[in-house]
C-alpha positions in Angstrom: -50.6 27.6 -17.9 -54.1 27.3 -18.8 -56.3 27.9 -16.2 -59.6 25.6 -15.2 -60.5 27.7 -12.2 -59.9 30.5 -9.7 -58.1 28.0 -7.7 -55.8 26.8 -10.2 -54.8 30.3 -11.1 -53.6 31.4 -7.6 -51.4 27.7 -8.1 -49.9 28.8 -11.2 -49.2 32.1 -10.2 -47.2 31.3 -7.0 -45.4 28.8 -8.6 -44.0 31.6 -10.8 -43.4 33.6 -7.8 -41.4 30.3 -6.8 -38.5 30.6 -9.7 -37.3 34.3 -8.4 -33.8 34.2 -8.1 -33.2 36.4 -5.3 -34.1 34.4 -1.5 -35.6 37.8 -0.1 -37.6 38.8 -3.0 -38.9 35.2 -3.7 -40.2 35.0 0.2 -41.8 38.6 -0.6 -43.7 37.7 -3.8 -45.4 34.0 -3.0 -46.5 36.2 0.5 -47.8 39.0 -1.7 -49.4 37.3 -4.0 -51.1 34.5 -1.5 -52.2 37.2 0.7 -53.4 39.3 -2.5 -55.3 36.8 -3.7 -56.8 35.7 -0.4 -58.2 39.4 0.4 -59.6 39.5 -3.7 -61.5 36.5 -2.5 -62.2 38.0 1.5 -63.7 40.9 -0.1 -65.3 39.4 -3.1 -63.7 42.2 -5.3 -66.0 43.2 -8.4 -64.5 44.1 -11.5 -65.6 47.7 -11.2 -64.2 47.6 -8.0 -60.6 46.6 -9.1 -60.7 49.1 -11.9 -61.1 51.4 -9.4 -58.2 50.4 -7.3 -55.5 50.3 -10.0 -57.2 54.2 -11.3 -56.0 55.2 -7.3 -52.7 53.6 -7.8 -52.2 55.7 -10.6 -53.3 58.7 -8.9 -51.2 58.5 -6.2 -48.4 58.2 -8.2 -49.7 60.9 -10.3 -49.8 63.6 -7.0 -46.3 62.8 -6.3 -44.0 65.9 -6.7 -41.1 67.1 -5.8 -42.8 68.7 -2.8 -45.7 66.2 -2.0 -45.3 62.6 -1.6 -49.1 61.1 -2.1 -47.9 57.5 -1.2 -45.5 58.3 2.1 -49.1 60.2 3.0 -51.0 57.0 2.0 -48.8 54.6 3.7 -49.4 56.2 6.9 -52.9 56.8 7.0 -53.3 53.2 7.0 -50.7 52.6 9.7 -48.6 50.9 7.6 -45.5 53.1 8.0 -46.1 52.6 11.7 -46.2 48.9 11.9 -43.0 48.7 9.6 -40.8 51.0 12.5 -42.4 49.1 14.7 -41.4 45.8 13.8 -37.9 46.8 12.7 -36.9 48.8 15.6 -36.9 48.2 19.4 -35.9 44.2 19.6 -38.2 43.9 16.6 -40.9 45.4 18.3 -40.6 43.9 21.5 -39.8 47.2 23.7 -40.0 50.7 22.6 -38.0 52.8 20.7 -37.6 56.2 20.1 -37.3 54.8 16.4 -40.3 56.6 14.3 -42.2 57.8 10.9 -39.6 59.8 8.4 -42.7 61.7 7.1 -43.7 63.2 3.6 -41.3 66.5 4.1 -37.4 65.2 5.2 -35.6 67.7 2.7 -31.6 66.3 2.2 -28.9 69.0 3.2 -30.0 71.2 5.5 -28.3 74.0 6.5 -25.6 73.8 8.8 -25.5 75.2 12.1 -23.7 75.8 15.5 -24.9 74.4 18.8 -27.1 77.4 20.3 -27.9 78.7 16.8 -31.7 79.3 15.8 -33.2 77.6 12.7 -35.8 80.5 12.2 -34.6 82.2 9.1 -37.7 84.3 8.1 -39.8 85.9 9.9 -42.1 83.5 11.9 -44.4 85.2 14.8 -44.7 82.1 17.6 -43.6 81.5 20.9 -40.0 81.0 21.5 -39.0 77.2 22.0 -35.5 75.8 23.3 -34.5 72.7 22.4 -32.0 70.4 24.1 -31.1 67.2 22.7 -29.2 64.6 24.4 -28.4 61.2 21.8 -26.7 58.2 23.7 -26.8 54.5 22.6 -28.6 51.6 24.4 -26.4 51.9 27.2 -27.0 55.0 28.3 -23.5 56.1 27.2 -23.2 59.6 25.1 -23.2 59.6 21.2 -20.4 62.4 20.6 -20.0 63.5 17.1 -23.4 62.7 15.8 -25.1 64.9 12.9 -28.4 65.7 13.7 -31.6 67.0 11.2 -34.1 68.8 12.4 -37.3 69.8 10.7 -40.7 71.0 12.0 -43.9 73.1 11.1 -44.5 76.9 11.3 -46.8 78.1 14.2 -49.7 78.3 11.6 -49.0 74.4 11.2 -47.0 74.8 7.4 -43.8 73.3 6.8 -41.7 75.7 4.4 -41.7 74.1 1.4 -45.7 74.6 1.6 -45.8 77.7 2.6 -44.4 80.8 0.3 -44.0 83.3 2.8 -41.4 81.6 4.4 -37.9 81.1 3.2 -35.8 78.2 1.8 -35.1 76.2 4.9 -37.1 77.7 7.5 -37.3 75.9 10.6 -34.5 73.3 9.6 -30.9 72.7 10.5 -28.3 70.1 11.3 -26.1 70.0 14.5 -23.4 68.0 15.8 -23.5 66.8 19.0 -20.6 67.5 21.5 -18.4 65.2 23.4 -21.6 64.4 25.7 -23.9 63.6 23.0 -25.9 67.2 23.4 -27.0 69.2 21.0 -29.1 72.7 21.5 -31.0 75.1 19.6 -33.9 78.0 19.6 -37.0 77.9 17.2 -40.6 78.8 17.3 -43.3 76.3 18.8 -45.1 74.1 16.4 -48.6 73.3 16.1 -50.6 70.2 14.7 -51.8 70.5 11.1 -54.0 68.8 8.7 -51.8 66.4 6.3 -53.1 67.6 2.6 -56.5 66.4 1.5 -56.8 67.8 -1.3 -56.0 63.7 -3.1 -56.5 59.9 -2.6 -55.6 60.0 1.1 -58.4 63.0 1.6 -61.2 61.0 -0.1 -60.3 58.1 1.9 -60.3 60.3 5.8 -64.0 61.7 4.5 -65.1 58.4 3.8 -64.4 56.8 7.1 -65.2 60.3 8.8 -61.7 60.5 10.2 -60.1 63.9 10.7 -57.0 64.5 9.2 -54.9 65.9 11.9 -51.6 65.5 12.8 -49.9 66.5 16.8 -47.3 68.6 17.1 -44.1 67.4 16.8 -40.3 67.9 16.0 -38.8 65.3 14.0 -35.0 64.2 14.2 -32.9 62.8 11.8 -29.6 61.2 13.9 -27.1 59.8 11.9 -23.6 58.2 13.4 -21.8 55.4 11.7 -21.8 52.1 13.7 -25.5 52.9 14.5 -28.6 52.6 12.7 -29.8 55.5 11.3 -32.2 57.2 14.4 -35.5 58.6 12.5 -37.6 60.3 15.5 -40.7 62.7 16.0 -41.2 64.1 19.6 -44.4 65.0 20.0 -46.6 67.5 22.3 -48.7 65.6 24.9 -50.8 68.4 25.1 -51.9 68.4 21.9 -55.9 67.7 21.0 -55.3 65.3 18.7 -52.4 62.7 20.5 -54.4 60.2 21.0 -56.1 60.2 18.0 -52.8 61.1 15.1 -53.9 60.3 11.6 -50.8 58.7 10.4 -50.6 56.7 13.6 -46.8 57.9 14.9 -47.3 58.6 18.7 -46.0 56.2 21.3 -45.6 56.8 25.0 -41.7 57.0 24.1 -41.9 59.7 21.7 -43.5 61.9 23.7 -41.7 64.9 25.1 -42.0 67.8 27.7 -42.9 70.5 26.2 -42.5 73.3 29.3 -43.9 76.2 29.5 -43.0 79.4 31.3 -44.3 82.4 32.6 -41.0 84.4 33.9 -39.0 85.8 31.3 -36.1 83.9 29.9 -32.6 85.0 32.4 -30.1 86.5 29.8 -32.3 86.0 26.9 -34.7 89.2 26.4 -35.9 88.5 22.8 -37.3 85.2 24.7 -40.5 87.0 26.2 -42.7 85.3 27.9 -44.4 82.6 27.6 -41.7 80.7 26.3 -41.0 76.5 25.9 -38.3 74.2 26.5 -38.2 70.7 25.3 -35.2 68.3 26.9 -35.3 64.9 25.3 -33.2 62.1 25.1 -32.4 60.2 21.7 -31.4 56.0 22.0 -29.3 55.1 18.7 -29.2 51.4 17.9 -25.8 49.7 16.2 -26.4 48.8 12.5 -25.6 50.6 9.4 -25.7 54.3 9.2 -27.9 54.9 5.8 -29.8 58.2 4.9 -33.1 57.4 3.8 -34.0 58.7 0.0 -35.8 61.7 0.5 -39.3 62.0 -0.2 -39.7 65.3 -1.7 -36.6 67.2 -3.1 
């Protein structure tokens, strides 16, 4: 293929894209490559400009760790991890879903743990926080038997494997739910935090003068076979910064009451006031059950 000019090339090169064996990854290259040849032309892209582009590529490959995950960060800056749950989730998009953003810091095998149990194991000053989860399909009937991940961020807005002074695990556990598709735990209340910005994805917020702050939030991982894997966040409507989430994740379904009270807790006298209480309800969908890979180890 010898090219005579810039039209020609894009030709050539989807016509390549053309002989890929596999249907799905055929439809996926000749869309890549005519809608990445159509923004080169959009934008008029220099040649200092694309050697640029590919140097960030390889950075944010190059900031991936085992406990940071520069693209997951990336991908939901620009809303693109949004738009994907989005689309995929909730009659492909048509009604809302409790379906949402894994996030850079899903850790596989948590630790174990009875319904009732607490998943502070270090020391973590905050405000006590109870949590009741109820999971049920789109029915409305209860999900018994369900294992259910939780993760979330200190009170000073660190998750653990950031954060040295807290242990291995902190604030994480997995439950089973019970024969009415409830599960219940105590933690500590978490904060919003800045996502790190200390790579590509920081350069890019100071740029377009966009703060870099996430809400508060619990995330869920649900998983149940004969239902698709249920990836969720729950977030704090009184947060500063709901309306306005850097990666993109809230939706008026994913946003739980977070309750505060003033009384101290009945039976419960380590639970000094004020203390929260979170009571949320989980919808699976049917498909296949399939843990995600996990973005940092």
């Amino acid at each position: 293929m010898i090219n005579a000019n810039h039209e020609e090339l894009t030709r050539d090169a989807l016509a390549v894209m053309e002989r890929t064996r596999d249907p799905r990854l055929r439809e996926i290259m000749i869309s890549l490559v005519r809608h990445l040849h159509a923004f080169v032309r959009d934008v008029r892209l220099t040649e200092p400009e694309f050697r640029n582009a590919t140097a960030l590529l390889n950075e944010i490959g190059k900031l991936t760790s085992a406990t940071h995950n520069e693209a997951v960060l990336m991908a939901g800056s620009l809303g693109v991890s949004a738009l994907v749950c989005l689309l995929n989730n909730g009659d492909n998009g048509a009604t809302e879903t409790t379906q949402s953003l894994l996030g850079p810091f899903w850790r596989m095998n948590s630790p174990r743990a009875e319904n009732g149990a607490s998943i502070v194991r270090s020391p973590t000053p905050g405000e006590s926080l109870f949590v009741t989860g109820h999971v049920v399909d789109r029915a409305g009937r209860a999900v018994a038997g369900a294992e259910v991940d939780v993760w979330h961020s200190s009170p000073v807005g660190l998750y653990e494997n950031q954060d040295s002074g807290q242990a291995d695990m902190n604030l994480r556990g997995k439950f089973t739910t019970n024969a009415e598709g409830r599960f219940w735990f105590s933690t500590v209340k978490m904060v919003g935090y800045p996502i790190p910005t200390d790579g590509v994805v920081g350069r890019l917020l100071e740029a377009q003068n966009r703060h870099p702050y996430r809400p508060a939030h619990l995330h869920a991982l649900i998983f149940k076979p004969g239902f698709k894997t249920l990836i969720s966040q729950v977030y704090d409507p009184a947060d500063p910064h709901i309306e306005t989430d850097v990666q993109f994740g809230v939706t008026r379904a994913l946003m739980g009451d977070y309750v505060r009270h003033e009384a101290p807790r009945p039976g419960d006298p380590a639970a000094t006031a004020p203390w929260y209480s979170l009571d949320y309800t989980f919808i699976m969908e049917p498909g296949d059950a399939v843990l995600p890979r996990p973005p940092i180890k």
